[in-house]
N, C-alpha and C positions, 0 to 999 in steps of 0.2 A: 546388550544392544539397548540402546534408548530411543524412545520417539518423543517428538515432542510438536502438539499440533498444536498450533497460534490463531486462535479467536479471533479475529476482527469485527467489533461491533461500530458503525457507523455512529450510533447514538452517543459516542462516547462524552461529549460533555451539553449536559442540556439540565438549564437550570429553569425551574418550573416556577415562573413570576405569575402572581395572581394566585397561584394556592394556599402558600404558606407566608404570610405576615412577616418573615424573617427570609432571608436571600438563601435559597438553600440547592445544592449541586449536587448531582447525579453523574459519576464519571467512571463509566466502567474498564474494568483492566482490561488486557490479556493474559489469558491464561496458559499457563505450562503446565500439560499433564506429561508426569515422566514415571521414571520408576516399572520397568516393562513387565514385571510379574504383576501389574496390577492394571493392564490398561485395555482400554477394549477402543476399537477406529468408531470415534461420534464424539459425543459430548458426556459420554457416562463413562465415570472411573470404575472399571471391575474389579470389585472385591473377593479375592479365593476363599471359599466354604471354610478358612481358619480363622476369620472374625480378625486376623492386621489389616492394619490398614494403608490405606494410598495414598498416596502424596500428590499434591499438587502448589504451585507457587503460581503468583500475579508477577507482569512486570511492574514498573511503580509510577503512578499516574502523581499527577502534579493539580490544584483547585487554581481555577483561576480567581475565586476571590480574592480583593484584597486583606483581608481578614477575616480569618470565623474561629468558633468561639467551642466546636463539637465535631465529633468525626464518627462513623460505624461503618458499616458491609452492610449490605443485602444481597441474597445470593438467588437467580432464579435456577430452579430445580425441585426437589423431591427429597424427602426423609421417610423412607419406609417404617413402617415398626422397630423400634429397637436396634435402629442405624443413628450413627452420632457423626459431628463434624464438630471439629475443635477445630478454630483458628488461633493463630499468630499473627500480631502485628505491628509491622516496624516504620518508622519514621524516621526523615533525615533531611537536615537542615539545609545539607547543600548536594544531596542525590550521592555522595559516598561516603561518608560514615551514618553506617545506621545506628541506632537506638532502638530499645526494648528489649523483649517482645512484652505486649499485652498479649494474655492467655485468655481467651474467650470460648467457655465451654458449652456455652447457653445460647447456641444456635437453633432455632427455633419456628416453625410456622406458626402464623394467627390463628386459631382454634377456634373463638366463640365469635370475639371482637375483631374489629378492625379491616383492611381490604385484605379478600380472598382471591389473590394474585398469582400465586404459585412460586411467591419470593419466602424466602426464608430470613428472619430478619438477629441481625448479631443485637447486642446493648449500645448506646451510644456512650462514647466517651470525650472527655473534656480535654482542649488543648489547653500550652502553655502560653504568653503571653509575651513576645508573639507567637503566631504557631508556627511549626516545621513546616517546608513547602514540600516534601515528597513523600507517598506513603507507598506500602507495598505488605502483602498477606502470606503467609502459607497456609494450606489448609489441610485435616490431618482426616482423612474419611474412614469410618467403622462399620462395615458389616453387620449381618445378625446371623450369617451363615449360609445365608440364600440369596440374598441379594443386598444393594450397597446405594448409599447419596445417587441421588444424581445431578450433577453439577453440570448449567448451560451457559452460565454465565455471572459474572462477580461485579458488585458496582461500591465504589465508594461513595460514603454520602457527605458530605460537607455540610456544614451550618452555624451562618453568622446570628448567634442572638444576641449578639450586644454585650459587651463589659457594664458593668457597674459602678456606678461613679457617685452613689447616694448612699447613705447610711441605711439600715436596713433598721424597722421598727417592728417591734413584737405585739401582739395585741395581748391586751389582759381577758381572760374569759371571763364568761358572767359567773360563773360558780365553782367552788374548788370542789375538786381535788382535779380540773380539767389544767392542764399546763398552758403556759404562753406558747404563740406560736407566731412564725412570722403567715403573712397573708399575702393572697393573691395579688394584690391590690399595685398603686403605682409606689406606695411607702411600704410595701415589703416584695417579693423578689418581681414582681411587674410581669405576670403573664398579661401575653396580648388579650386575652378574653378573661376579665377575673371574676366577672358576675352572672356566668352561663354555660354550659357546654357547647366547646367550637361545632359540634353536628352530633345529634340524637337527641334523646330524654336522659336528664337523671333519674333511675331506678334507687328508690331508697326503700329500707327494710327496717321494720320494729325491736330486731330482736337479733344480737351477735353473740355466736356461736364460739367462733376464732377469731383466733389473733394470727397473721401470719410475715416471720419474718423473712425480709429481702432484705440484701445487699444490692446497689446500681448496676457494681462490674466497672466500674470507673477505672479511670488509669490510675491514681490515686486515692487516699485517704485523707487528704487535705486538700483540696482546692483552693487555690485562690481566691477564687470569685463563686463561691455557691449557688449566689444568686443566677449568675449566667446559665452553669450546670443545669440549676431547673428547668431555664425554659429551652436548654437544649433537649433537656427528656420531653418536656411536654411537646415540643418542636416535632423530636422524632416519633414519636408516640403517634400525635396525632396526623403531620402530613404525610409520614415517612410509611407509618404498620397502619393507616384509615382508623387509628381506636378514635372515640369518642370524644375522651380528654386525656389527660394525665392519668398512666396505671395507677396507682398507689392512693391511698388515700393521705397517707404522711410522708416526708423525706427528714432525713435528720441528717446535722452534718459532722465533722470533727469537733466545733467548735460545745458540743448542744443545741445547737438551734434545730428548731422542729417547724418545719416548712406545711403550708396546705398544702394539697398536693391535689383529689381530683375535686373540681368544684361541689361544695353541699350548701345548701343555702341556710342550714343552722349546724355549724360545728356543736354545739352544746349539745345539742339535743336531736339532732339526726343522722344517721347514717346512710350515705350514697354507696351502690354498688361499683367496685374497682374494674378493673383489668389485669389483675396482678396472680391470679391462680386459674387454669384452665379449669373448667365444671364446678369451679368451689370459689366464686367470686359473691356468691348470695350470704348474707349472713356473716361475710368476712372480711374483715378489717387487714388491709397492705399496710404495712408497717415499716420502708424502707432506707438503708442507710444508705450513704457516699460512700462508696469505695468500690474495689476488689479486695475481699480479704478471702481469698484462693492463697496472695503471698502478704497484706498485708495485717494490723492487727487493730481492734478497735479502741478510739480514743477511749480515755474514764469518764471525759463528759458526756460523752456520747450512750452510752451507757447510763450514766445518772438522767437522761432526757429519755430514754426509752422505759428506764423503771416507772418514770412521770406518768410518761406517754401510756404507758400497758396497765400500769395499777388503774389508772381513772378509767380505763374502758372495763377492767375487769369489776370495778367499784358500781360503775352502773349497769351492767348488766346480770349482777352476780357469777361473774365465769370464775369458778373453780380453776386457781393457778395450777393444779396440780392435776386436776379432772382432765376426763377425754368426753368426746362428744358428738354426734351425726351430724355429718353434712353431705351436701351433692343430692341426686338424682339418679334412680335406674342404678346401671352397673356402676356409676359413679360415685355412689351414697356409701360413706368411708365411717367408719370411727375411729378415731384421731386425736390426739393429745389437743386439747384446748388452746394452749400458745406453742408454736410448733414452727420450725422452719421450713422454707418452699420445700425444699427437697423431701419433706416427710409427708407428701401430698402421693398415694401411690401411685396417682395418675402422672405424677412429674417425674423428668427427666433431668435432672440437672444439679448441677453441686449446688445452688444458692442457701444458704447465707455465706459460703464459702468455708475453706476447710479449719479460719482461722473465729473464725464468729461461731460456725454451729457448734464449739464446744460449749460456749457459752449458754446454750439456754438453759438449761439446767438450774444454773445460777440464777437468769434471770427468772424463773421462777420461784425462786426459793425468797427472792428479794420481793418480787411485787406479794408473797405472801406475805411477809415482813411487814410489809408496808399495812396491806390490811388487817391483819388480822394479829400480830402479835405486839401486845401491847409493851412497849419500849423495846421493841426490837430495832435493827439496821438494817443497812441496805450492806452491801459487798465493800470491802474495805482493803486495798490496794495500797501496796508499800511498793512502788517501783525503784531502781538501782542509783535514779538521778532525785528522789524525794530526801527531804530530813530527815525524817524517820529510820535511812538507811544509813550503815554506818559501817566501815571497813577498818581490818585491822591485821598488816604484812605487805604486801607487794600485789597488789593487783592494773591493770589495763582493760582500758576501754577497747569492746569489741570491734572489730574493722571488719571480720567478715562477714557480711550479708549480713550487716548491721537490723537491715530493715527485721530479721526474722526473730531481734528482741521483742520484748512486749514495750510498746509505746516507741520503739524503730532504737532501743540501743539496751547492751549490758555489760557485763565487766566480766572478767577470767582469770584465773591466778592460774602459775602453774605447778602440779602437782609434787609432794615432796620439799622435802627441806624443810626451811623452817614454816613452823604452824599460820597460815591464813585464816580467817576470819570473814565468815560478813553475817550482817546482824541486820534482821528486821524490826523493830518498834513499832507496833501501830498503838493509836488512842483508839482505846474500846469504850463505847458508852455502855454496856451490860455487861451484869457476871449471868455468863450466859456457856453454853455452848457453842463453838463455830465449829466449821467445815474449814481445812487447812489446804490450799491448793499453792502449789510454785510451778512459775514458768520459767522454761530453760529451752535453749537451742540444743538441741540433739547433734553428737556428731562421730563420726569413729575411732574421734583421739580421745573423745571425753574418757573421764572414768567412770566404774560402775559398780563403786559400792561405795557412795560417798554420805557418810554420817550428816545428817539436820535432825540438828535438837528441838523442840519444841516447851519451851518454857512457857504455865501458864499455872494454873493452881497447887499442881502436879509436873514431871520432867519427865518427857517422854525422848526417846532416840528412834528414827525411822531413816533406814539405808535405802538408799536410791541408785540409780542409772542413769546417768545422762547421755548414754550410748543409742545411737539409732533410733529416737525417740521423739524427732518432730519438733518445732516448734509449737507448743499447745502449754493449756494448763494441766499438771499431774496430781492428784489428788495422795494429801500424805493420810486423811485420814479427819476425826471428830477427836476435837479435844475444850477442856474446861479452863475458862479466863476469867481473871475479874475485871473490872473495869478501871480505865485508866490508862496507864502506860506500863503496868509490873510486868506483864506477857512480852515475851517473843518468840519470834524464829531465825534461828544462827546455823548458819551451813559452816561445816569445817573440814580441811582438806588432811587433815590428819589422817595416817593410814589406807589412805586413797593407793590403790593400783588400779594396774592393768589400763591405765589412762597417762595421760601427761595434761589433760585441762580439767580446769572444775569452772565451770558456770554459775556467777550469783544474778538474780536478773531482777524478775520480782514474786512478791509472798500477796495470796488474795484470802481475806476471811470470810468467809459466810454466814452467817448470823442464824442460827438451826435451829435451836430453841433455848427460853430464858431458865436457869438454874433458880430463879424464885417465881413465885407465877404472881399475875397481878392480885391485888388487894381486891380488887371487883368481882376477880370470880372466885380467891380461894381466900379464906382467911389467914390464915399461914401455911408455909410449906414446912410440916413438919417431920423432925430430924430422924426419925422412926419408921419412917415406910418410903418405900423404894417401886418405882416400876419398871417392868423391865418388858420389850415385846421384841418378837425376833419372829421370822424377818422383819423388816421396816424399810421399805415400802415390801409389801406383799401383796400375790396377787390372787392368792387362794384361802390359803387360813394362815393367822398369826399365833404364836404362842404368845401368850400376855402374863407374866408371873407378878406377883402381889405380897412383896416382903415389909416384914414387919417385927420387932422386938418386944413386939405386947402379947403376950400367950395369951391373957383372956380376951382379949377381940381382936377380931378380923374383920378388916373395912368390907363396906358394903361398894358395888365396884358396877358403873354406868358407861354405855359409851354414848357418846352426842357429835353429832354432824356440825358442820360447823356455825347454824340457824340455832344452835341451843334447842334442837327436837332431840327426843333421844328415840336410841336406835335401837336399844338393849340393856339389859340390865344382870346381875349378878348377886341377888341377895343376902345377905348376911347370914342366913340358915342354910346357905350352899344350895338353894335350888336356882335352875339353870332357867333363861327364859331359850324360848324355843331356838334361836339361831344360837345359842350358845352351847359346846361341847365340853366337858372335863372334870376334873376331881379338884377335892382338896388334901392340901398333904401340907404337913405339921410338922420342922425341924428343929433337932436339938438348942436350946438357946433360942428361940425365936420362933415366929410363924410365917407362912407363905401359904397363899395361895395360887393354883395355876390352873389355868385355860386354856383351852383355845376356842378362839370365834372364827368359825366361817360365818360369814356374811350370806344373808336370805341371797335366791338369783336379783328380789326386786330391787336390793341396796345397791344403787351407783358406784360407781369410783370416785373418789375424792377423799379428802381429808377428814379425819375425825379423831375427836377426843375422850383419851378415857381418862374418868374420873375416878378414885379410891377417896370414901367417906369414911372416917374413922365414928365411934358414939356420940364424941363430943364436937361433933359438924369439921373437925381439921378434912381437910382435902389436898388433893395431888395429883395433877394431870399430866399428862403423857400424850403427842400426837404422834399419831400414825397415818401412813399413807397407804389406801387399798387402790391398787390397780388389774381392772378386770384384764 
């Protein structure tokens, strides 16, 4: 049996002139609650004590503007503890064939900022140009076992902010290591308010704690017109959720461009409070891209703008890329990896960075440590399937299905068997260093899953993989030794390949981990005779640290240092221990070694640090390690 009871709201189209400086519409659906194991007579979907959920669809309402520029939901009802509502949403250009869906998981009440309405408000998203005239929702309600959404009524919102028809201009900052950005202003993306907050005070703060990454939830990863996107956020932010200004303090788009985002009245040198994390908006830096990458993947320039972007905020604040750190109030006062995505907020509910960016931070820290701290290091180094660098050899095809779920929206496929295929990564390294080796592949249940990738770099290593059931993400093959240049790669070959009939070449990402010679400024040379070695790496309790060497009469004297050059601890040459330090020495045939292990005092923080091995005649040899409490 089905029911299904039909909403009639009067209000249904009322556009609110005089509020919002852009023409912006309010049209709410009608509602179809169906699905009878889940419905109760009123306006609340019941959800059975097994936590599925219920279903509900809009009919499809039609804007009477002639042109806008953004679209979302606002939903008036209720989200209990630990109740979720995922929307669907589809468009259609002549009301029968649809398009999409957009997957919007990040349904959400106002919390600190903005009107306390009792609406629930989705992400705004950007139209195409022109846009589709009919849109329409499903919406997908989740229990927590006791009780369920309550949903009274569903509105679409519309909104014309203008296309862009001027070239967009970057401001140079007053001091580096701060990046270009475009600005408020009428010569970069022209919010209607650039010099003030449209209602309250800016709250600014001395001293950042975190970094925090967002995604939009955008219908795509490339827009159009970026510039409109902005002031559709800022549009919905502020007329649509009553915030302030603009959540975020940055927007970045495909292209790299790094947009202002909430008004401060000295980028260089001050920092305004966001609306971008609920109880953790003090002390923290919104950091957000253009997209959805729930399915889509982030551009490389985009990426080289947020290493910018992160390294200069981490450069003057001294933030520990690799540190955790307190933030919040009361029950909300968290300790939390320093640069960290929305989702890893415990108070938050929600996939953001999305399932295809939160692989990434990882990397991105490894690179903004790169950046500061190791001297001739790189940042992350991407060979994709349509670069020079890549290079094919047998019978391969460009992917067609679900193209978008390659890295940068495409990849290639041979198939398995027969004669030997090839494909070959080449990247230019500027260090003989160590990297971190990751490849991205489309996971699927024809692939196969033991397919040989060699890894050429000082050394020849073979690491067998799966491309079976495995996501589109990056897989991590492993740490290996490169010189610099172009002598290195990485070649996938389908030799030997079963229990599949496709192999996937997409793309190869390096990570720059640490330099195989250390600089001239802190070691004199790195000499061929002593080796360190510490396991685990990163640890989070004590490390074993071993100290080999081919000189029987001496054994280095062995220090560790924070990354300030204070030292932390030390390990004497006559084998006595300073107090945070545990262990023995032991003495092997042909050669000597020393070994340890350090637990760290409770007062020693988490973060990076360096140990040093001094030979008699001042040679040295560092090693980093990363301690996480």
């Amino acid at each position: 049996m089905k029911f299904a009871i039909i909403i009639v709201i009067l209000y249904s189209c009322l556009i609110l002139a005089g509020t919002s400086p852009y023409p912006t519409e309010y049209v709410s659906a009608d509602i179809d609650f169906h699905n009878s194991s889940n419905i109760q007579i009123g306006n609340v979907m019941k959800i059975e004590p097994n936590y599925n959920s219920g279903i509900l669809t809009t009919a499809s309402v039609k804007s009477t503007l002639d042109d806008f520029t953004g679209f979302s939901i606002r939903i008036k009802g209720e989200l209990p503890d630990r109740t979720r509502i995922i929307a669907r949403l589809f468009w259609s250009y002549d009301g029968n064939k649809w398009l999409g869906p957009i997957v919007e998981p990040e349904i959400e009440p106002n919390i600190q900022e903005g009107f306390h309405d009792g609406y629930l408000y989705a992400n705004p998203y950007w139209t195409a140009k022109p846009p589709a005239k009919f849109y329409r929702a499903e919406l997908k309600l989740y229990g927590n076992g006791n009780t369920s959404p309550i949903i009274e009524r569903i509105d679409f919102v519309f909104m014309d902010c203008g296309w862009t028809d001027y070239n967009v201009k970057t401001v140079s900052p007053l001091e580096y290591p701060m990046p270009e950005y475009v600005s408020r202003g009428p010569d970069g993306w022209n919010c209607d308010v650039p010099d003030t907050f449209y209602r309250g005070t800016p709250i600014y703060f001395d001293l950042v704690t975190h970094i925090t990454i967002h995604h939009t939830a955008g219908a795509t990863s490339t827009p159009s017109d970026p510039c409109a996107q902005m002031r559709n956020i800022w549009n919905y932010h502020v007329h649509t959720r009553g915030w302030n200004d603009i959540g975020y303090n940055f927007v970045l788009d495909h292209l790299g461009n790094i947009y202002h985002g909430r008004y401060c009245a000295d980028l260089s040198t001050m920092n305004v409070q966001g609306a971008h994390v609920s109880y953790h908006n003090y002390e923290t830096m919104g950091f957000s891209v253009m997209g959805n990458f729930e399915t889509d993947t982030v551009c490389h320039a985009t990426l080289n703008a947020i290493y910018d972007l992160i390294s200069w905020k981490c450069d003057q604040y001294g933030i520990d890329p690799y540190g955790s750190d307190w933030n919040g109030d009361g029950e909300h006062r968290y300790y939390v990896p320093t640069i960290l995505g929305h989702r890893d907020w415990p108070d938050a509910s929600t996939a953001c960075p999305g399932a295809n960016f939160y692989p990434l931070i990882p990397s991105i820290r490894d690179s903004v440590f790169n950046r500061l701290y190791s001297s001739g290091g790189t940042d992350s180094i991407i060979v994709d399937n349509g670069d020079p660098e890549f290079s094919i050899i047998g019978v391969w095809y460009d992917g067609t299905y679900s193209p978008s779920s390659g890295w940068d929206n495409d990849y290639m496929y041979c198939n398995a068997g027969g004669d030997i295929d090839r494909a070959t990564w080449t990247p230019e390294l500027p260090n003989y260093a160590q990297y971190d080796i990751y490849m991205w592949w489309y996971g699927g249940s024809n692939r196969c899953n033991n397919i040989p990738i060699r890894i050429v770099g000082t050394e020849q290593d073979t690491v067998i993989v799966s491309q079976r059931d495995s996501g589109s993400d990056w897989h991590y093959l492993g740490r290996f030794a490169f010189d610099s240049g172009t002598s290195g790669f990485v070649q996938l070959v389908d030799s030997g390949t079963t229990d599949g009939s496709v192999v996937v070449a997409d793309a190869v990402m390096w990570i720059f981990a640490e330099p195989l010679s250390t600089p001239d400024e802190l070691i004199t040379h790195k000499p061929n005779n002593i080796n360190i070695f510490a396991y685990p790496n990163p640890f989070n309790s004590s490390v074993a640290i071993t100290i080999e060497t081919q000189n029987l009469a001496s054994l280095p004297t062995i220090a560790i240092y924070d990354l300030r050059g204070n030292i932390v601890t030390s390990f004497d040459a006559d084998g006595s221990l300073s107090p945070s330090i545990r262990g023995t020495n032991e003495r092997s045939a042909g050669g000597a070694s020393r070994g340890f292990i350090w637990t760290p005092a409770q007062s020693v923080p988490s973060g990076i640090y360096l140990i040093y091995a001094t030979m008699s005649d001042e040679q040295k040899i560092a090693k980093r390690i990363i301690y996480l409490k």
